[in-house]
N, C-alpha and C positions, 0 to 999 in steps of 0.2 A: 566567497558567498557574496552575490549570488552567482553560482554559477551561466559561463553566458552559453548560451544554445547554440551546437553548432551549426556551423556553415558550410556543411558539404560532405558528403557520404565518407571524404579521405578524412575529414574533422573528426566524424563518428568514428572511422577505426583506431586514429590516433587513440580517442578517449576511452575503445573498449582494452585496446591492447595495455594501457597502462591501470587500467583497472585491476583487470583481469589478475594483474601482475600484486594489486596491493590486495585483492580479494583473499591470495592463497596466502600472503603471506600475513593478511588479519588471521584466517582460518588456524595455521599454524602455532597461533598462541591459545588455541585451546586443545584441551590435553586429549580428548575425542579425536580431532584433525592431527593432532601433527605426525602421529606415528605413521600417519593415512598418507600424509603427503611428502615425509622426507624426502623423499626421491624424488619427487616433483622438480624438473629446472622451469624455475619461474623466468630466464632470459627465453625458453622455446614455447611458452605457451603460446605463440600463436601459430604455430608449427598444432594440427588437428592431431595427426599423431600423438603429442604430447600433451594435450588436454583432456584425450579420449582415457587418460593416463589416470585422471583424475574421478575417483569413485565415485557412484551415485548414490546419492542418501535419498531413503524413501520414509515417507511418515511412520509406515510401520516400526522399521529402528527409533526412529524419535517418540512411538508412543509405549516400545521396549523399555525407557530410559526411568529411574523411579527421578520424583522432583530436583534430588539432591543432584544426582548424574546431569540431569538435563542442565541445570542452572551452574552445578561447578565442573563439570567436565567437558560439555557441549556448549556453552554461552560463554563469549567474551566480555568479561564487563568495560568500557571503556574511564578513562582515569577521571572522569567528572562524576560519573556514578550514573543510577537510575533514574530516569526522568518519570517511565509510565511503564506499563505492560501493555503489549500490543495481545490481541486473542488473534489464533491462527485461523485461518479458512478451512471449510469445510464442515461437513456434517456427522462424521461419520467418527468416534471414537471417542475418549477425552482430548479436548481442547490444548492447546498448545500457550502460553503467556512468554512471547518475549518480550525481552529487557530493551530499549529502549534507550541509549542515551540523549543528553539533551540537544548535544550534536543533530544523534539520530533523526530527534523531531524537527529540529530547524530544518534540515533539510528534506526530511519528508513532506512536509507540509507545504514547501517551494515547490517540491514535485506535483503535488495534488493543486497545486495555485497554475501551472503549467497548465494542467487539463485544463481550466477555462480560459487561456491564452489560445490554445488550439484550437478551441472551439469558436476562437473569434469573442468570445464574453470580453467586457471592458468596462467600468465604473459606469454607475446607472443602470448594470443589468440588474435582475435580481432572481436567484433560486430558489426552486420547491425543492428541498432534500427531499428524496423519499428510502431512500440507505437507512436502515439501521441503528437507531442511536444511542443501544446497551451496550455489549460487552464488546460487540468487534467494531472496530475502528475508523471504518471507511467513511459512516457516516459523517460521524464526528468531525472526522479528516477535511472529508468535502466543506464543509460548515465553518471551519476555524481559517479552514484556508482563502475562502471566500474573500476573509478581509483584506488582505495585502493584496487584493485586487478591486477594492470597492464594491463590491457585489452585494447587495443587500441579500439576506437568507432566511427562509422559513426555516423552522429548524423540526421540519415536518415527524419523522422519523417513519416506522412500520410498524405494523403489527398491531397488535389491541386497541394501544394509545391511540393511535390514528389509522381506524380501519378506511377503505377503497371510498365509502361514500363521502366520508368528512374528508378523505385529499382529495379528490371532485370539487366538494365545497369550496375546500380553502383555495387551492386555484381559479377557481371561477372568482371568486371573491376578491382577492389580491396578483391577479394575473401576472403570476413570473414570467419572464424573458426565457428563462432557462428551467429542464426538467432532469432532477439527476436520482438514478436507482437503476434496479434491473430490469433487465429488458424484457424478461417475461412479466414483471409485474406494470414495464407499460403497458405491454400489449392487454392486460389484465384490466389495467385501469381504463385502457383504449374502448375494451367492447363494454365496460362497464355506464362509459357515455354515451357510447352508443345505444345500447340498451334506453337510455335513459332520455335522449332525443337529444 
């Protein structure tokens, strides 16, 4: 940590092929995965044949699963314990809560600090979250990550809190560098200025 970014498309396969290789074999210490992948040879996975090897899990299995299955048959806990619960994506069923180690977060939130490295952002910029900043994560994500890049951050959110006119205001007002949310709710907030002159 931190991990360095590679340099060059032969970089990115080195790092998916030994991934790939520790993905199955975390997978394998949950009692869901292992029976699924014994037979898996983790030295051919980058042989497609032998990946294609590897079954697809679809939400609906995981929204089959009652708490107990999901959290001790399906989830790995890692040996430092739980940091957070992440809420899964989508709209559509009961919600998904993974586990989360503290690992987990450090390096997720490097990943989300990345996003404003590609984006070219750099200390002195400063962001309108407009992500979500209850139960699912992204928001939050965007927001916390900001600082191990200098990024000053509104910590705007969606919805009630901060309906389409008041994020109008507040950017007009404290003019960020940077605008982070969905993209149909740019384009929402787009014709809403429009609208507005």
């Amino acid at each position: 940590m931190p991990l360095v970014l590679p340099a060059s498309r032969k970089d990115i396969e080195r790092i998916q092929s030994g991934r790939k290789r520790a993905a199955v074999e975390q997978a394998r210490r949950s009692a869901f995965w292992q029976p699924q992948l014994a037979a898996i040879r983790t030295d051919r996975l980058d042989d497609p044949n032998e990946w294609r090897r590897i079954p697809i899990l679809d939400k609906a299995t995981l929204r089959g699963m009652t708490d107990q299955q999901f959290y001790q048959e399906f989830c790995v806990t890692a040996p430092e314990g739980v940091q957070e619960y992440w809420r899964s994506g989508g709209v559509t069923g009961a919600p998904l809560f993974y586990p989360r180690s503290f690992r987990d977060i450090e390096y997720g939130l490097l990943s989300f600090a990345r996003t404003y490295d590609c984006a070219g952002a750099a200390r002195g910029d400063s962001a309108h979250v407009s992500y979500p900043l209850g139960i699912h994560p992204v928001g939050q994500a965007f927001a916390r990550s900001a600082q191990s890049r200098g990024i000053a951050i509104n910590w705007a959110g969606f919805g009630a809190s901060t309906p389409p006119a008041l994020q109008l205001d507040l950017m007009q007002r404290l003019r960020p560098t940077l605008w982070l949310g969905m993209s149909s709710y740019a384009l929402h907030l787009a014709n809403l200025a429009e609208a507005r002159g």
